[in-house]
C-alpha positions as CSV (number, residue, x, y, z in Angstrom):
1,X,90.1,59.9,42.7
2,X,87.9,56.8,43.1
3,X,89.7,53.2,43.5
4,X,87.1,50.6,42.9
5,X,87.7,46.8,43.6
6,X,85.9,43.1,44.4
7,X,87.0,40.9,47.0
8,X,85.2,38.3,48.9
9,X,81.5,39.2,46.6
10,X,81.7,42.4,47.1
11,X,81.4,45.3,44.4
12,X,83.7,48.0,46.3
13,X,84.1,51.7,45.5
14,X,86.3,53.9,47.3
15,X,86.5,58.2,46.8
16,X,89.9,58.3,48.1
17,X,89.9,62.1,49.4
18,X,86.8,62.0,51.1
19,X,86.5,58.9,52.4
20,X,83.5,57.2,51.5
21,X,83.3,53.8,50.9
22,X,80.3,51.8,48.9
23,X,79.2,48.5,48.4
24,X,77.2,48.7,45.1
25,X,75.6,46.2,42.4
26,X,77.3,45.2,39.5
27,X,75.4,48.2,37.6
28,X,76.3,50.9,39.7
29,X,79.6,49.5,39.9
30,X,79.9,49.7,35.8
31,X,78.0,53.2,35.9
32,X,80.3,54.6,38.2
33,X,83.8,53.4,36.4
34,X,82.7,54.7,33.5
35,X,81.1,57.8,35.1
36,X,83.6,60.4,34.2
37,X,84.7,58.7,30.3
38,X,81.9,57.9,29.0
39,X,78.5,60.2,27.7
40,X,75.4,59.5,29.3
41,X,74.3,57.9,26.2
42,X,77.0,55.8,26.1
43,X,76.8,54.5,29.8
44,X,72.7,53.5,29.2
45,X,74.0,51.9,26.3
46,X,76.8,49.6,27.6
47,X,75.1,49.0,30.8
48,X,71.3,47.5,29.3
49,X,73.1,46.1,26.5
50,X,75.4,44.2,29.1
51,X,73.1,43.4,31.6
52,X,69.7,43.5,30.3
53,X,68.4,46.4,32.7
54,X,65.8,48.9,31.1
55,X,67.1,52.0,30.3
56,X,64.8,53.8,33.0
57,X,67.3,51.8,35.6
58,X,70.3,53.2,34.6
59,X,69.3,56.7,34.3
60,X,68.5,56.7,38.0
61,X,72.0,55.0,38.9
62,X,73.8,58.1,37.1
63,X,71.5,60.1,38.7
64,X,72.5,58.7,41.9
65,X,76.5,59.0,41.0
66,X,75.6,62.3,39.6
67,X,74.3,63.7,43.0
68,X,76.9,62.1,45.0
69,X,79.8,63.7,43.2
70,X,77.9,67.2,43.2
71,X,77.9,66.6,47.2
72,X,82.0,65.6,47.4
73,X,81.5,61.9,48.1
74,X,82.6,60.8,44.9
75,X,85.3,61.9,42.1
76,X,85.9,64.3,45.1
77,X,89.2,66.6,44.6
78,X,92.0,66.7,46.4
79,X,91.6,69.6,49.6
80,X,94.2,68.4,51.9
81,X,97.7,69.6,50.0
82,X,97.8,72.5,51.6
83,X,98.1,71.1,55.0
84,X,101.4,69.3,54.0
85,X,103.9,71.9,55.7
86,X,102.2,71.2,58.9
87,X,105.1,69.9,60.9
88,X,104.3,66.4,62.7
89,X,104.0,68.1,66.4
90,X,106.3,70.7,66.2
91,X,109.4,70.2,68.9
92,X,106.5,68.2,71.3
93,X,107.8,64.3,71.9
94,X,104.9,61.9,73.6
95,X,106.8,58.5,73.2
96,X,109.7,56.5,73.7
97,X,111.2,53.1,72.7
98,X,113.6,52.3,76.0
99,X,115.7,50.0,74.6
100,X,116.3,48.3,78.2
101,X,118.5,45.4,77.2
102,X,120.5,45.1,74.0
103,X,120.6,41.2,74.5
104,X,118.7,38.9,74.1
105,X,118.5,34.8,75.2
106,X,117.2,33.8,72.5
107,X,118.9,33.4,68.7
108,X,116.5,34.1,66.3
109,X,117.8,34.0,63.0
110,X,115.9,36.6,61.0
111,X,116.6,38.8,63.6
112,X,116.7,42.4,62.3
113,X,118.1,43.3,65.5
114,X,121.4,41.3,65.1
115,X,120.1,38.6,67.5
116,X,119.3,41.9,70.2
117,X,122.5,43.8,70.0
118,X,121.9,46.0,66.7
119,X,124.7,45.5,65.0
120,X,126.4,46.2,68.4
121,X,128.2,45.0,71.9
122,X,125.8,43.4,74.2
123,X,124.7,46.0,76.9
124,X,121.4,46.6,79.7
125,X,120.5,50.2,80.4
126,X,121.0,51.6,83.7
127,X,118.7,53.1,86.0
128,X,120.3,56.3,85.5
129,X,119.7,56.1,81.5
130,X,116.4,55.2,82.3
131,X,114.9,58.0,84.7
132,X,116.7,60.3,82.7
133,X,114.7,59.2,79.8
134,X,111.4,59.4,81.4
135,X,112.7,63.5,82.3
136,X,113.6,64.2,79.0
137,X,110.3,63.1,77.5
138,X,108.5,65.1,80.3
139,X,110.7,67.6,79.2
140,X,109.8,67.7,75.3
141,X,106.5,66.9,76.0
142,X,105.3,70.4,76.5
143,X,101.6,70.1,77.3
144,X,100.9,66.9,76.7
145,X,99.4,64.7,79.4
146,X,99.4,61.2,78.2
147,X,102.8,59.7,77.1
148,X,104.2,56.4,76.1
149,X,107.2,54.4,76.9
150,X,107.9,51.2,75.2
151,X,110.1,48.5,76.9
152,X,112.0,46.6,74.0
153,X,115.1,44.9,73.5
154,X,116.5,42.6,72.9
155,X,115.1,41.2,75.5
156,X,114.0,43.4,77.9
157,X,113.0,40.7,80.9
158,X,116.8,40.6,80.9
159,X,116.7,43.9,82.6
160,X,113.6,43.3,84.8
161,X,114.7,45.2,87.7
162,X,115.5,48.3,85.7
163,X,111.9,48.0,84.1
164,X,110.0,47.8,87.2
165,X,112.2,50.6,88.7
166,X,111.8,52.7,86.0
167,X,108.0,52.4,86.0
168,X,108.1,53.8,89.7
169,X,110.1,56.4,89.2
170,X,107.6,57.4,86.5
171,X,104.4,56.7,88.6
172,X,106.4,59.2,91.1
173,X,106.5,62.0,88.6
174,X,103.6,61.8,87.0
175,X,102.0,63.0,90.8
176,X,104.6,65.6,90.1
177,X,104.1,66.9,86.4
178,X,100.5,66.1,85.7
179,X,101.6,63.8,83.8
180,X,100.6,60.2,82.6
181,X,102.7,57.6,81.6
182,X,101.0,54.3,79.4
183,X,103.9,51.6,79.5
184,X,103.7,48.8,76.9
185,X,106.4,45.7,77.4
186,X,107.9,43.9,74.1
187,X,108.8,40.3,75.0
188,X,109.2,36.8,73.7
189,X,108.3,35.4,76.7
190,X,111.0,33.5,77.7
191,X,111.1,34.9,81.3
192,X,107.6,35.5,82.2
193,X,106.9,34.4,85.5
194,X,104.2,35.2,88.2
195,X,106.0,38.1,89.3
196,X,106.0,39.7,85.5
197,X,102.4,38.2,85.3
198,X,101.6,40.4,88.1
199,X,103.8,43.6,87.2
200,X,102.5,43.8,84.2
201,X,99.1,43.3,84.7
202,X,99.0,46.1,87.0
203,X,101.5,48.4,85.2
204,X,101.5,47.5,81.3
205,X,98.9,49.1,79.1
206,X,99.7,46.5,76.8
207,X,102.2,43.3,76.2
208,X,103.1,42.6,73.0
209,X,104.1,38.5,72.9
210,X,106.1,37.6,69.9
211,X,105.2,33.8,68.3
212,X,105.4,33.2,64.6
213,X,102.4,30.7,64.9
214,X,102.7,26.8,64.2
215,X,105.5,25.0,66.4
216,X,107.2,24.0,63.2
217,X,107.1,27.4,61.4
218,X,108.0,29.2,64.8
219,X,110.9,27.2,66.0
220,X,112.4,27.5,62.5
221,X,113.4,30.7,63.6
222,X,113.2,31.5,67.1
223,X,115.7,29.1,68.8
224,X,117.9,29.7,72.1
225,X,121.6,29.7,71.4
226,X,121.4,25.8,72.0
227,X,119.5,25.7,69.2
228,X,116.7,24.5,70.9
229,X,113.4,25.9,69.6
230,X,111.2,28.3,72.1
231,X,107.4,27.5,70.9
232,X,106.9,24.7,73.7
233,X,108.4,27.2,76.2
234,X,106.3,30.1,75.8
235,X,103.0,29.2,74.6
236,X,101.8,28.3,78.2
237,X,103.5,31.5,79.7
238,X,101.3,33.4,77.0
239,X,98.0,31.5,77.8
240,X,98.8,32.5,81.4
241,X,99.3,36.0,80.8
242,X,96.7,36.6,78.3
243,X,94.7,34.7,80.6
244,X,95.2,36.9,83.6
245,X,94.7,39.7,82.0
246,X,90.9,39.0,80.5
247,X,91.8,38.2,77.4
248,X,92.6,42.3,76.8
249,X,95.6,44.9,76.9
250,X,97.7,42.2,74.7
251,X,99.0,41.4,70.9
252,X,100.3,38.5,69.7
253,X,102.7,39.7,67.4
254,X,104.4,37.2,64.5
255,X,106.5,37.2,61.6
256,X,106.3,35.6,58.6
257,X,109.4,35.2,55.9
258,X,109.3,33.2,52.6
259,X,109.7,29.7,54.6
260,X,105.6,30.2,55.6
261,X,104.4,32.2,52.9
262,X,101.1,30.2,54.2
263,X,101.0,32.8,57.2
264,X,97.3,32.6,56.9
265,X,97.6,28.6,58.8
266,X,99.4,30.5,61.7
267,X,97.8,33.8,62.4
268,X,94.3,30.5,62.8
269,X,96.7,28.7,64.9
270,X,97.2,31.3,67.5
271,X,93.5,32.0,67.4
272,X,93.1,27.8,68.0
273,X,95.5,28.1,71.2
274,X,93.3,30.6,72.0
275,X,94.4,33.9,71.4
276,X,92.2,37.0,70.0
277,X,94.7,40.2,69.2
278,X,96.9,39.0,66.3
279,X,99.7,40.5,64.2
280,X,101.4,39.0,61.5
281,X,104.4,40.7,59.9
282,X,106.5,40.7,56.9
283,X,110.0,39.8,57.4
284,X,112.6,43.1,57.3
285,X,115.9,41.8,56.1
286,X,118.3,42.0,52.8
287,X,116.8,40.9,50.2
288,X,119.2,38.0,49.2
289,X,118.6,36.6,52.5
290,X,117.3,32.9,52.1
291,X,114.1,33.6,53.8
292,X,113.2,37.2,52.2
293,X,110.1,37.9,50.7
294,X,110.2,37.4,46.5
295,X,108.1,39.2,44.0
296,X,107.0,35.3,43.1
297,X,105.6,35.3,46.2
298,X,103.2,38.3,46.0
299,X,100.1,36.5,44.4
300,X,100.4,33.5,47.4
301,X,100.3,36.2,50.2
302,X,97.7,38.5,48.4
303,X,95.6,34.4,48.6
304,X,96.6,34.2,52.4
305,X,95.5,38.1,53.2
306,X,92.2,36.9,51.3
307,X,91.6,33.5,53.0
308,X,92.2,35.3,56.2
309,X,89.6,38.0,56.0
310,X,87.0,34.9,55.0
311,X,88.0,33.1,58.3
312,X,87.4,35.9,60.2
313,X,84.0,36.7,59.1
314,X,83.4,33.4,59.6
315,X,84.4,33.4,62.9
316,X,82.8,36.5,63.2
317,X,79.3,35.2,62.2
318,X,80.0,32.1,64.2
319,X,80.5,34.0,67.6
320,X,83.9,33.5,67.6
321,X,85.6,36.6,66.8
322,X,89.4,37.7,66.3
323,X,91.4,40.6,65.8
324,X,93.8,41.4,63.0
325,X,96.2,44.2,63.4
326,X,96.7,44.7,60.1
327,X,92.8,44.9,59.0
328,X,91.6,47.1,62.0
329,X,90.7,50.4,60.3
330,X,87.5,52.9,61.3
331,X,85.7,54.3,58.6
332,X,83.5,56.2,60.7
333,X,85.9,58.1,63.3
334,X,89.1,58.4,61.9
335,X,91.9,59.1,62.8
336,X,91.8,63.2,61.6
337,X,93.4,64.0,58.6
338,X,96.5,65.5,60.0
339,X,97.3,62.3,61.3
340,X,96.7,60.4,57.9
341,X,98.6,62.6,56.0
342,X,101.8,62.5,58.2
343,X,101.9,59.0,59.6
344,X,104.0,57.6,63.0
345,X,105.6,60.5,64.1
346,X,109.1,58.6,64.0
347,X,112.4,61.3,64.9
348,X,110.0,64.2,65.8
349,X,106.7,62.6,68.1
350,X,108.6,59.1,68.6
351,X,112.2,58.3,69.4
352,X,114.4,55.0,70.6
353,X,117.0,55.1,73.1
354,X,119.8,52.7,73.6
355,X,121.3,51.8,76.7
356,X,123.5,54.7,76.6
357,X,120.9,57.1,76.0
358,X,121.8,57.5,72.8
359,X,118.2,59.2,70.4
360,X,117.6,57.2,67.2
361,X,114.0,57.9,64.8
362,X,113.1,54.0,65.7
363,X,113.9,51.1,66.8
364,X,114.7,50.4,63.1
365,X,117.9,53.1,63.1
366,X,119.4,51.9,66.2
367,X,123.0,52.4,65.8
368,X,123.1,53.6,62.3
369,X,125.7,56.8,63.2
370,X,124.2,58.7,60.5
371,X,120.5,58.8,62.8
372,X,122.2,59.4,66.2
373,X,119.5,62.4,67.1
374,X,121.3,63.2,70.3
375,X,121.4,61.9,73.3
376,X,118.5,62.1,76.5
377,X,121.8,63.3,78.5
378,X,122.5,66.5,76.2
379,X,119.2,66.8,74.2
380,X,118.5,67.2,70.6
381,X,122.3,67.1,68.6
382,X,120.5,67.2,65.2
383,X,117.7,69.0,64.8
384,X,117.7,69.3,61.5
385,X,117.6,65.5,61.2
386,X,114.3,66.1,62.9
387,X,113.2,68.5,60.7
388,X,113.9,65.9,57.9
389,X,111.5,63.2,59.4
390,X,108.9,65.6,59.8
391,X,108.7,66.5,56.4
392,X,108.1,63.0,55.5
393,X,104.3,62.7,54.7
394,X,102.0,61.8,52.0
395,X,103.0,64.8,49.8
396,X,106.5,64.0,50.2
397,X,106.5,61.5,48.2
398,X,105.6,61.8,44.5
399,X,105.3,58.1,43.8
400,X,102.2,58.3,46.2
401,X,100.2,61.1,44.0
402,X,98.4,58.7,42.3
403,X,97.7,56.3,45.3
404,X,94.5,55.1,46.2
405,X,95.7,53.5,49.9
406,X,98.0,56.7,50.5
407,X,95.9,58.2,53.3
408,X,95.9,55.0,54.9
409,X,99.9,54.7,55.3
410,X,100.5,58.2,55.5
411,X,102.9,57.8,52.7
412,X,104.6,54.5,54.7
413,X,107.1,53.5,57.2
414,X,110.3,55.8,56.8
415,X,112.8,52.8,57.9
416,X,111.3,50.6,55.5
417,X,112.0,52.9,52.9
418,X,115.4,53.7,54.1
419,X,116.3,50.4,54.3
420,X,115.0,49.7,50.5
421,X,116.4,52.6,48.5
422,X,118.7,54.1,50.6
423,X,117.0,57.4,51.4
424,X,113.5,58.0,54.2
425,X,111.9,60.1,51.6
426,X,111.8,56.8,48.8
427,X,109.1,54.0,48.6
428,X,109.3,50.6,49.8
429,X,107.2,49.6,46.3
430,X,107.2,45.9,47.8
431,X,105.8,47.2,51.1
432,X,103.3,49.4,49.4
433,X,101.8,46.3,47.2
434,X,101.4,44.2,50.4
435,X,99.9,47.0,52.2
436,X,97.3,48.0,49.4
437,X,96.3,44.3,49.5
438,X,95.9,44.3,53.5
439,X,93.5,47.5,53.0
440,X,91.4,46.0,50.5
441,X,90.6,43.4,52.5
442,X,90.4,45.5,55.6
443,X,87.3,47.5,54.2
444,X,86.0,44.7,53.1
445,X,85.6,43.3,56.1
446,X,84.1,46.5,57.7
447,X,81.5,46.2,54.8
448,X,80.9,43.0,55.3
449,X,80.2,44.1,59.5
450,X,77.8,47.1,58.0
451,X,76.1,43.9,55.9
452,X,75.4,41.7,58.9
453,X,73.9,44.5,60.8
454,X,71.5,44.8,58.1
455,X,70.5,41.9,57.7
């Protein structure tokens, strides 16, 4: 399967199952979509009679095609399907999502959390919840050294003591188990103060800061329960922070809903206030909600994904460069093919807990009774639950057969698709057409890196 596209000047063709990626003229870019339909004859035909090449030309393009497909770099076949009843780690857990505070102090109106409390009562995990956490991934972890634990709320600054606390009683463990714990910290910044500054600059692995972008589009949104809007508040509590930590180990992360479907103007915004790691999401809410996502406003974000990816070889070019989350993809290295088959690892490598210790796939079940795993208290309750989210992969999925972008998102987020049909093992078709867009312009712009270092 080849999926062949233009964006930006570029003449793109991808062989989905191996990988490889051209940038071609508009010759071989003809030659090759009519490689496998068309008689020799018939290509040298089309192709001088369209462009005016001799015919000598075009027999050394096929040629070309020709030897790459004999090699399995294009029109390869599909060699990975029989590596779909792998399971996603087996019973070996390497991260969690400690939901320290269901709470939060600010009222954000999109909120898929319910403003912080999931649909729930307010609550702050204990210390108790919390070390018993870090014990029951060291437990599942088998032999695993490197492990992850995500503070998130809510709010989780609203439970700083238990944070830093926690991270101790980790740091003591780890000399214990030969273990080693990478903590990341989810906040919108309201609290940060010299003390977190400090803390997490010596403990966090990463800090991902949650702004939407221009103070009008942010503070649409993200207002305290006063109705005040935050943007003021916490941009210089980010430039601090991102400051004091070298400009590295950080993300801006935004959201955009159908009231900015300009995202583009924000995601430049943050990189004007001086910011480098950026993330701009889609909104995740009902679909009747005033500020979802519409199928009229497909073609306007496919323009902003596109006017992006020019800034930023712009900026690139100028010296000046940024980071998308979305459009950060390696070609060259990976990641293995195990790992782009089967995807995050939600409910078998990744789990939430809630302040009661309750075990949820992500952060996006929290509280749904029918994905209560268990509980870090008495272990795994549903293992056959598990066993469901492990089988989610690429080949899971029939809609994705035929997908060019499939090894890419692993065959997609499994909330996402839960939330949009009513089942993990659907498609989130809206999702998928967004995403398809994003990787377009993602390997564009790595061609578009490979074409500077020539030159």
């Amino acid at each position: 399967m080849i999926h062949q596209f233009k964006n930006n000047g570029y003449n793109i063709v991808l062989d989905v199952n191996s990988g490889s990626v051209y940038s071609v003229d508009e010759v071989a870019y003809d030659v090759i979509s009519m490689f496998e339909s068309s008689s020799e004859e018939e290509i040298i035909s089309e192709i001088t009679s369209r462009y005016g090449v001799d015919e000598a030309e075009v027999k050394e393009c096929i040629s070309d095609v020709r030897e790459l497909r004999d090699a399995g770099n294009l029109f390869s076949a599909d060699t990975f399907a029989d590596l779909k009843p792998m399971e996603k780690g087996g019973d070996v857990i390497k991260a969690l999502c400690l939901h320290v505070a269901h709470t939060c102090n600010l009222n954000c109106t999109y909120c898929f959390a319910s403003q912080g409390k999931y649909h729930g009562k307010e609550a702050l995990m204990s210390l108790e919840v919390a070390c018993r956490a870090i014990d029951f991934l060291i437990e599942k972890s088998g032999t695993r050294r490197n492990l992850e634990v995500d503070f998130f709320g809510g709010e989780p600054l609203m439970n700083w003591d238990v944070v830093k606390e926690t991270v101790a009683y980790a740091r003591a463990r780890e000399c214990e188990t030969g273990k080693n714990f990478r903590f990341t910290l989810t906040t919108n910044g309201m609290l940060i103060d010299d003390e977190v500054i400090e803390f997490a600059n010596r403990e966090m692995h990463n800090v991902v800061l949650s702004l939407d972008g221009r103070p009008e589009v942010h503070d649409r949104f993200r207002r305290d329960y006063k109705g005040v809007g935050s943007y003021e508040k916490i941009v210089p509590r980010f430039r601090r922070l991102v400051d004091s930590r070298g400009g590295e180990g950080y993300y801006m992360r935004g959201t955009f809903t159908h009231s900015n479907v300009d995202f583009s103007e924000d995601v430049l915004h943050m990189a004007d206030l001086g910011f480098r790691e950026l993330s701009m999401e889609p909104v995740v809410c009902p679909p009747g909600d005033p500020y979802a996502l519409t199928e009229e406003d497909l073609p306007k974000l496919y323009e902003q994904y596109d006017r992006l990816a020019r800034e930023m070889i712009k900026k690139r070019r100028e010296g000046d460069p940024i980071t998308f989350y979305h459009y950060m993809i390696d070609l060259e290295n990976g990641p293995c093919i195990h790992k782009r088959i089967t995807g995050c690892g939600s409910g078998s490598e990744y789990m939430a807990v809630t302040p009661a210790g309750d075990l949820y796939p992500c952060h996006q079940f929290v509280n749904d009774p029918e994905y209560r795993i268990g509980n870090v208290a008495t272990g795994i309750e549903k293992p056959e639950l598990c066993e469901k989210f492990k089988a989610c992969n690429v080949y899971s999925h029939p809609e994705c057969a035929d997908c060019w972008a499939k090894y890419y998102c692993s065959g997609g987020c499994a909330a996402n698709a839960y939330h949009a049909t009513g089942d993990i093992g659907g498609v989130y078709e809206y999702g998928c057409k967004l995403f398809r867009h994003r990787m377009e312009c993602a390997i564009m712009l790595k061609v578009s890196e490979d074409d500077d270092t020539a030159e």
